[in-house]
DODRENVEX-220627 format. One record per residue (C-alpha): residue in three letters; x, y, z. Coordinates in steps of 0.02 Angstrom, whole numbers, plus 32768, in hexadecimal, padded with zeros to 4 digits. Layout:
alaXYZ ...
***
This chain:
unk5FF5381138DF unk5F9737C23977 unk5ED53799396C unk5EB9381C39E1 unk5F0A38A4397D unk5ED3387338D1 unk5E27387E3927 unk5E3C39203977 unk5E0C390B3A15 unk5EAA391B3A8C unk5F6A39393A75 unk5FA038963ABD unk5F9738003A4A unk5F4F377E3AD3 unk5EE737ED3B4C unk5E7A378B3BCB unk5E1336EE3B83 unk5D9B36A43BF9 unk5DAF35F33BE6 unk5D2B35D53C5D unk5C9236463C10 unk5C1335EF3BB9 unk5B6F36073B53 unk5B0135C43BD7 unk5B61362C3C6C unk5B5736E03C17 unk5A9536F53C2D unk5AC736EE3D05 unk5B5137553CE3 unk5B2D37E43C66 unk5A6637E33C64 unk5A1A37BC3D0C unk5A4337FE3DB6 unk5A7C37503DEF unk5AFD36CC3D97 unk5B80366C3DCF unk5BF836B63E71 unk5B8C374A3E51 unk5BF7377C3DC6 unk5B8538053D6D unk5BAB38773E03 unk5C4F38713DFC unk5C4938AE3D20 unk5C4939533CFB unk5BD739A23C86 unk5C6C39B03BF7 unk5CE139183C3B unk5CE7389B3BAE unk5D0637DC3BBD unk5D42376D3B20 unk5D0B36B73B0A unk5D1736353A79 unk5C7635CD3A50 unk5C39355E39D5 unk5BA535AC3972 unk5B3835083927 unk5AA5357D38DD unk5AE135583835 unk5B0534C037D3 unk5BB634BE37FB unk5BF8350138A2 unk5C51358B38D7 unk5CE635AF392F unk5CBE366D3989 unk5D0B36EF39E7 unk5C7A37453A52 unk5C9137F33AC1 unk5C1E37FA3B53 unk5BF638783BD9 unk5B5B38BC3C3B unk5ACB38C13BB9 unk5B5B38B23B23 unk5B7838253AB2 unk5BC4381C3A07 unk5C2F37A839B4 unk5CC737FD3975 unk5D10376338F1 unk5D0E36CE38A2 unk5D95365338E5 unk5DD335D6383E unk5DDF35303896 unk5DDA34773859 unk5D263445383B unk5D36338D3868 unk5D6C33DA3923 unk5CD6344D392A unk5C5733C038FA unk5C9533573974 unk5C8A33DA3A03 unk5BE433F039C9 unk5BB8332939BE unk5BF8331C3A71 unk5B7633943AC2 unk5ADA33283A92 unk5A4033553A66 unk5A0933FD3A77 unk597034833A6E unk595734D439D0 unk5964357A3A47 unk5A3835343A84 unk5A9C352339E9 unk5B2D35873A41 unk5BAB351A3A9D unk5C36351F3AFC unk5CDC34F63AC3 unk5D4134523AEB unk5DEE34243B0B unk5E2B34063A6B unk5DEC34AE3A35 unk5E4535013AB1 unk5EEF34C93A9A unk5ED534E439D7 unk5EA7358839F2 unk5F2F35A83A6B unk5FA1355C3A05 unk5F7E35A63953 unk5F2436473985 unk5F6236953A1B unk5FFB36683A23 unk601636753958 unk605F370538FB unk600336E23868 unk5F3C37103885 unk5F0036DC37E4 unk5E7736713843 unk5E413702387F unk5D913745382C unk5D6637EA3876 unk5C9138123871 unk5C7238CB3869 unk5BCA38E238C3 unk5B59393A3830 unk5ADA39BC385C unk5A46399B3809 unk59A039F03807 unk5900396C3821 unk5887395C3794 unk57E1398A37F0 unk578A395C375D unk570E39CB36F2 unk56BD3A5D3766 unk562B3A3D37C0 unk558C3A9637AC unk556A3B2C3835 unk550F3B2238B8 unk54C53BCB38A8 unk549F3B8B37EF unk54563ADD3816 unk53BF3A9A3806 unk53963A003854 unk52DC39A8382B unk531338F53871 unk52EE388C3913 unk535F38CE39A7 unk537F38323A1F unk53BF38503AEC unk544437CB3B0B unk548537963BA7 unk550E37E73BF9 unk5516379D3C9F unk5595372B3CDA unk556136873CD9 unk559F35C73CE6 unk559F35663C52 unk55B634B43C47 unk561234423BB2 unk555C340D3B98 unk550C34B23B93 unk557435063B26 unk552C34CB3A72 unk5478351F3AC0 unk54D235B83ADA unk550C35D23A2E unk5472357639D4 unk53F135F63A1F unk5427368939B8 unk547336053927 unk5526365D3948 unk55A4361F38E8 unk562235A43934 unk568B351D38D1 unk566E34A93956 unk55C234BC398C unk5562350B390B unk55CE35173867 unk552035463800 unk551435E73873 unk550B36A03856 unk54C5372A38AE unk54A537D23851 unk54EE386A38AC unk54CE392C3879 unk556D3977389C unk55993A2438A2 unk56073AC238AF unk55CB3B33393C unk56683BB638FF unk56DF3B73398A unk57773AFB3932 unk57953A9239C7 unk56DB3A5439E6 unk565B3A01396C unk558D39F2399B unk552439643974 unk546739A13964 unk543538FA3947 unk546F38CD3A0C unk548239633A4A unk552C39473A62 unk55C239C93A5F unk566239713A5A unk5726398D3A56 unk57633975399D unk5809395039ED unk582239023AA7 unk588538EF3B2B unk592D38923B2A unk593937D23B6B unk593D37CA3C36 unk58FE37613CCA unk5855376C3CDC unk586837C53D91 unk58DA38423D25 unk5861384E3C9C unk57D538993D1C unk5858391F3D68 unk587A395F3C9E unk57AD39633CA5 unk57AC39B53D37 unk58293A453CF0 unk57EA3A523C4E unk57423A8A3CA5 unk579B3B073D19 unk57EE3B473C88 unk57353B4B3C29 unk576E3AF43B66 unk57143B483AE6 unk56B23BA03B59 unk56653B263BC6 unk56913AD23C7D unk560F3A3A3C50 unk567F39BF3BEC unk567439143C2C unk56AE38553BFA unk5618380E3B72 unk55C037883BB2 unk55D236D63B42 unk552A370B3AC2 unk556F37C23ABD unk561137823A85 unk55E437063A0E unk5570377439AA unk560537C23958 unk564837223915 unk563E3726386A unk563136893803 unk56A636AD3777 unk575236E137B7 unk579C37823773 unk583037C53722 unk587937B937B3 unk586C370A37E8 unk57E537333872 unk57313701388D unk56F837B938A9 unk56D038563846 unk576C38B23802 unk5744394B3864 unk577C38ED38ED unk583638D2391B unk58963826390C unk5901383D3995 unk588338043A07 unk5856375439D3 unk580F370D3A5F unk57B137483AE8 unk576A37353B97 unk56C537333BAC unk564937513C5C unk563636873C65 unk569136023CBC unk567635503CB9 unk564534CD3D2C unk56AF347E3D76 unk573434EB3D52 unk5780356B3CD9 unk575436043C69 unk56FA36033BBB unk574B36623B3D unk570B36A13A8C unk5792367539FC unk576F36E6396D unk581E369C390F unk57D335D83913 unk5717360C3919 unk56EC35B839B1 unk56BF35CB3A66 unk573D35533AF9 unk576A356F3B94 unk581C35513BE4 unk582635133CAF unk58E535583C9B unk594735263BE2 unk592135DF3BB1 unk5957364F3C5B unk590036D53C11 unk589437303B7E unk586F37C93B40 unk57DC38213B33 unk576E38993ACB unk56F138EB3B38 unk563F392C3B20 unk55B739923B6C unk54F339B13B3F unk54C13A453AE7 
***
């Protein structure tokens, strides 16, 4: 049985591999509206593309089988190959940002794979992943709105775009004492979250703040403002307001201690959208981000092509 058959996916036992995809090429291709030779516009919605990478999140890497298509990645299996080879694919590439541990495969890889996976009868290498459906913990419930009292100081904070520089940044997080492992690891600012009835939205009475619990999906920023623009057309939750937070807005739902989750944020809000833009930029060039999985606020001036985002709106 061919790898293709033992995972399921087509009759043949070496359908298409392309040799030339790569981590750093799929955000062009399956994300934005741009990408190398235009590619994304020539993908279908369902067409699927297979590529091998090494996967160095762990402490060993991984030899993986990824399917890709227009706003659709999974890894499908686990490929069984000798360590020593990975580790020195991975040695080759350098050093690396703690956001790129995904790398393209080499040579050597290649012709191993071709030579005792695609073109072997015995798939034994072969580890297929079964994607799991899991339900989020959104922690304990939250009190209702309807049922809340809140006696505390409200505070306004800025939500217009701005420029921040490297410099400025540690002032930015310092006035409210937000929490940031970098900047301020002593921080913490007290929200008053609560449930106004509607599952999808949470409201802070403390900021006045009504925010996404979940987000929007990783994109260009230039795509990111089209989803904004749709998801007020189409009025989320009731409302055509929703907006990107500004830097303070953003970093007042950083929570100090990470959760059960391995985020910096209230469990009520998703995971699956660890990092986010925010209405800043910096001088002289590239866009600030809040990191709820690190606890920190960066910028990128192009290592990350994109971000998601969890948007807001005042009450």
């Amino acid at each position: 049985m061919g790898m293709f058959q033992k995972l399921g996916i087509g009759d043949t036992v070496t359908p298409a591999i392309d040799w030339e995809m790569t981590p750093d090429l799929t955000f062009g291709t399956f994300e934005s509206w741009g990408g190398r030779d235009q590619m994304r516009s020539r993908i279908s919605g369902t067409e699927r593309v297979y590529y091998f990478f090494v996967d160095n999140w762990d402490d060993e890497p991984k030899l993986c089988l990824m399917e890709r298509g227009v706003k659709h990645a999974r890894v499908v299996a686990e490929i069984l190959a000798p360590g020593q080879m990975l580790r020195e694919c991975v040695e080759s590439r350098g050093t690396s940002s703690v956001f790129e541990k995904s790398y393209a495969i080499n040579d050597e890889i290649k012709e191993w794979l071709k030579a005792n996976v695609l073109q072997a009868e015995d798939s034994s290498a072969v580890i297929p992943l079964y994607e799991e459906k899991n339900i989020e913990d959104m922690g304990l419930p939250l009190p209702l709105l309807s049922e809340a009292n809140f006696t505390g100081k409200k505070v306004s904070l800025s939500s217009e775009h701005c420029f921040i520089n490297d410099d400025e940044i540690s002032d930015f997080i310092k006035r409210w004492n937000f929490y940031d492992g970098d900047y301020n690891p002593d921080g913490s600012f007290e929200n008053f979250l609560v449930d106004p009835g509607d599952g999808r939205v949470v409201v802070d009475l403390r900021t006045g703040l009504m925010w996404q619990r979940a987000g929007l999906d990783i994109t260009a920023v230039r795509s990111m403002k089209l989803k904004i623009e749709q998801l007020n057309k189409d009025g989320f939750a009731g409302f055509h307001d929703w907006r990107m937070p500004g830097m303070e807005e953003a970093m007042s739902l950083m929570d100090r201690e990470m959760n059960s989750k391995g985020i910096h944020l209230n469990p009520c809000f998703s995971k699956e959208q660890p990092f986010i833009f925010v209405n800043a930029q910096r001088k002289p060039g590239g866009y600030w981000y809040v990191d709820y999985k690190h606890g920190r606020a960066f910028w990128s001036s192009g290592t990350i092509p994109g971000g998601f985002a969890r948007l807001c709106r005042t009450v």
